[in-house]
PLY file of the C-alpha trace (Angstrom):
ply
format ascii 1.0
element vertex 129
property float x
property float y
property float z
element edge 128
property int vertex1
property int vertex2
end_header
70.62 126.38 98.87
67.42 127.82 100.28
65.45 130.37 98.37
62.39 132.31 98.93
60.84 134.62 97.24
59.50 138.92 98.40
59.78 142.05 97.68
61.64 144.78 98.97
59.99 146.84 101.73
62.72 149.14 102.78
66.69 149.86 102.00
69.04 151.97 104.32
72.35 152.83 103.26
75.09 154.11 105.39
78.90 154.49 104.20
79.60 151.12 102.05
76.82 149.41 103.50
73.06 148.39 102.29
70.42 146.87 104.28
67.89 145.99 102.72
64.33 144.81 104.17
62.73 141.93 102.19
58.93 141.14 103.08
58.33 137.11 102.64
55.02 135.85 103.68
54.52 138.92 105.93
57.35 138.22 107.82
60.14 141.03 107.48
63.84 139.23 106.06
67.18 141.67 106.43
70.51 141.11 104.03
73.40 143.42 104.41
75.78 144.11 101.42
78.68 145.56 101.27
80.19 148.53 98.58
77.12 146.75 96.00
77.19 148.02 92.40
74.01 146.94 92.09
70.45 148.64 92.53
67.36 147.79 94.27
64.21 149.88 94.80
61.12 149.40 97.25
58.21 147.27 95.64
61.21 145.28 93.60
60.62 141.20 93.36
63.61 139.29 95.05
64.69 136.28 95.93
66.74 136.06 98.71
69.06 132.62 99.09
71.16 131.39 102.24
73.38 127.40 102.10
71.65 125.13 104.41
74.99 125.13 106.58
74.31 129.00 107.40
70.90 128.46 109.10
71.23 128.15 112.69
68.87 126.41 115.38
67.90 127.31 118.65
65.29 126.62 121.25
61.90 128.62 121.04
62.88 130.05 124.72
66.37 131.42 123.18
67.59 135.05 122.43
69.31 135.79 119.90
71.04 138.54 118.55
70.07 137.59 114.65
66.81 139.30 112.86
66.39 136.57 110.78
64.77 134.70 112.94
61.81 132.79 112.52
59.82 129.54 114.90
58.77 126.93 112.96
57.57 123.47 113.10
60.62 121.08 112.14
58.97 118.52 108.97
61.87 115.92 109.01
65.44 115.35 110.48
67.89 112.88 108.30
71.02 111.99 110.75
74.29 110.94 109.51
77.07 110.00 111.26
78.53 113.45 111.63
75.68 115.58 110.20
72.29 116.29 110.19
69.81 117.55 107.59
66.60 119.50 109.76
63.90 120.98 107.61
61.65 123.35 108.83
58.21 124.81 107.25
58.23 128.25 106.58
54.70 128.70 105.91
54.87 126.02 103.26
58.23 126.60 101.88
61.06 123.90 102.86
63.62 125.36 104.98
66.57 123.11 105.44
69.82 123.84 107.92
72.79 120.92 108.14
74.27 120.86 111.72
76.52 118.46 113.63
74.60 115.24 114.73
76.17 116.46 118.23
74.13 119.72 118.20
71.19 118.03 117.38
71.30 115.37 120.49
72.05 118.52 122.39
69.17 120.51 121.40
67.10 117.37 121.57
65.52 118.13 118.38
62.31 116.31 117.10
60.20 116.06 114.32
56.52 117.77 114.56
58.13 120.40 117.49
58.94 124.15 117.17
62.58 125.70 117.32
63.48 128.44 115.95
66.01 128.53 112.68
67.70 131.97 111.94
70.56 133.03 109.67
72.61 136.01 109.58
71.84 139.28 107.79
75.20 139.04 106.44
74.70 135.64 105.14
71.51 136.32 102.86
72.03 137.32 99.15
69.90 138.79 97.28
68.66 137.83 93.33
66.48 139.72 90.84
63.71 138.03 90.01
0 1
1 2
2 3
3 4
4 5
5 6
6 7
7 8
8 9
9 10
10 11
11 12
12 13
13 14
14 15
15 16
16 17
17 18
18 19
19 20
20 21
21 22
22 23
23 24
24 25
25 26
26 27
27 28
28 29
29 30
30 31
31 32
32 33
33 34
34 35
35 36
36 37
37 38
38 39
39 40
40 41
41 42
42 43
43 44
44 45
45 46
46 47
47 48
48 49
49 50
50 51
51 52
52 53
53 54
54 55
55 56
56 57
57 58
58 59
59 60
60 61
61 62
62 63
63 64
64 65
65 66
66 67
67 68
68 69
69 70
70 71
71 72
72 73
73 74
74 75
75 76
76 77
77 78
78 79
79 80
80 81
81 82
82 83
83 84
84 85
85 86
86 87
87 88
88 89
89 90
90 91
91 92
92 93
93 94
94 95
95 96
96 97
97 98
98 99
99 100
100 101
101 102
102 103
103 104
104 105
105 106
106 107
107 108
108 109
109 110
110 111
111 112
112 113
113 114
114 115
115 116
116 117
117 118
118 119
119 120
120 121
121 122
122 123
123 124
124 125
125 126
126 127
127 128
């Protein structure tokens, strides 16, 4: 699971549904919650976790239709026969998305190069710290 760690810059609610704004490292994270019982509030400590098999990979030169998107440097690539472990740093916290070994021979991924990771809003959660 990957986990980092902000605080909560802005919330919007419409109908059943909460987006929330998460500041990490100066960069701006989104999660979207549906019908939550739960309460947040701007300046509120959160972590904010995603499974390595929701973070996607793309080329720097893609668009993309997810906010969460971010271009990093990728630190180390394990390959298995099917799947692939890629870890990115996010300015010094581990990053880690598991794709199909396929993908990555597609994408012609590398260790020490930039792509860019991203994961839907839908996918983040959200923990109190």
């Amino acid at each position: 699971m990957n986990k980092l760690t902000g605080v909560i810059k802005e919330i919007k609610n419409c109908d059943d549904i909460v987006q929330i704004y998460i500041d990490i490292k100066g960069k701006i994270f989104t999660s979207l919650i549906l019908s939550s019982n739960e309460v947040y509030k701007i300046g509120q400590k959160v972590n904010i976790l995603f499974k390595e098999t929701e973070v996607m990979i793309a080329s720097v030169s893609s668009k993309i239709s997810a906010r969460n998107a971010f271009i990093c440097k990728i630190t180390e690539i394990k390959n298995g026969e099917i799947l692939c472990a890629i870890s990115f740093d996010f300015y010094g916290d581990k990053i880690v998305s598991i794709i199909t070994k396929n993908a990555l021979l597609d994408l012609n991924c590398k260790e020490n190069e930039e792509f860019m990771w991203f994961v839907k809003s839908n996918e983040v959660s959200i923990q109190k710290v």
